[in-house]
C-alpha positions as CSV (number, residue, x, y, z in Angstrom):
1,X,-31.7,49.0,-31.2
2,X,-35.3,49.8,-31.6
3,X,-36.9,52.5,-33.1
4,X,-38.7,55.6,-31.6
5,X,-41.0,57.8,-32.9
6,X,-40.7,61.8,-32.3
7,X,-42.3,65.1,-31.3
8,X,-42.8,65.4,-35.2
9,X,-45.5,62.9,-35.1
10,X,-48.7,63.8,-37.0
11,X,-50.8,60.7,-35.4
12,X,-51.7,59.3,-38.8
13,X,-51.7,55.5,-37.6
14,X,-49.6,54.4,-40.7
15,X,-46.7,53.0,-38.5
16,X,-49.0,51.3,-36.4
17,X,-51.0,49.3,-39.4
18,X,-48.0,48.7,-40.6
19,X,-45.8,46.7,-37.5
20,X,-45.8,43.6,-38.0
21,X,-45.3,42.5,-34.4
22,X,-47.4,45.5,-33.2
23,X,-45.2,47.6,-31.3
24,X,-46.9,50.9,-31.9
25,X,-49.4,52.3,-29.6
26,X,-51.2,55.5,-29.7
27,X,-50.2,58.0,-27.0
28,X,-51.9,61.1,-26.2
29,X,-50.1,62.9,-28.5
30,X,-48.3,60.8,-30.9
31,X,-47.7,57.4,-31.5
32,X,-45.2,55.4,-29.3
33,X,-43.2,52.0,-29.7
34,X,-43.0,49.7,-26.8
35,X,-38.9,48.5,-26.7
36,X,-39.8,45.2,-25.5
37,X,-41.6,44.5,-28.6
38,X,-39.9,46.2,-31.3
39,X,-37.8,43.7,-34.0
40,X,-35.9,46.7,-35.2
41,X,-37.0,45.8,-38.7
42,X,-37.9,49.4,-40.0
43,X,-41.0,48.8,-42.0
44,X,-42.6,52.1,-39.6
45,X,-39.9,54.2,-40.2
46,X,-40.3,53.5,-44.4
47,X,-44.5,54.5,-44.2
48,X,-44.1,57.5,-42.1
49,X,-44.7,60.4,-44.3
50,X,-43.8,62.9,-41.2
51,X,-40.1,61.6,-40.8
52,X,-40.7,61.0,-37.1
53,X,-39.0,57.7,-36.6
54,X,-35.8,56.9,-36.4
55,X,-33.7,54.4,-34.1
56,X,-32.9,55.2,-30.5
C-alpha cells in the first residue's frame, strides 16, 4: 500500500529528495505522493522530521 503524506506537512522537501522513484510532488500546501508511482519502500516516511507520512 503506498504511503501518503498529511495535513501535518511542513513542506520541507526532505521526502521528495529523498524517493528514489520520485513519487513526491509539491502541492499547494504540502507535499503529495502520486499512488501510481510509489514502491512502498518507506525511505520518505524515515526523513520526515514532521511525522506526516504514513501508509494509506
Amino acid at each position: 500500500m503506498p504511503h501518503v503524506i498529511s495535513d501535518e506537512c511542513i513542506m520541507c522537501g526532505s521526502c521528495a529528495a529523498e524517493c528514489p522513484v520520485e513519487a513526491i510532488s509539491q502541492g499547494d500546501t504540502q507535499y503529495c505522493i502520486d499512488p501510481e508511482v510509489c514502491i512502498d519502500c518507506g525511505t520518505c516516511a524515515s526523513v520526515c522530521p514532521a511525522g506526516a507520512i504514513s501508509q494509506a
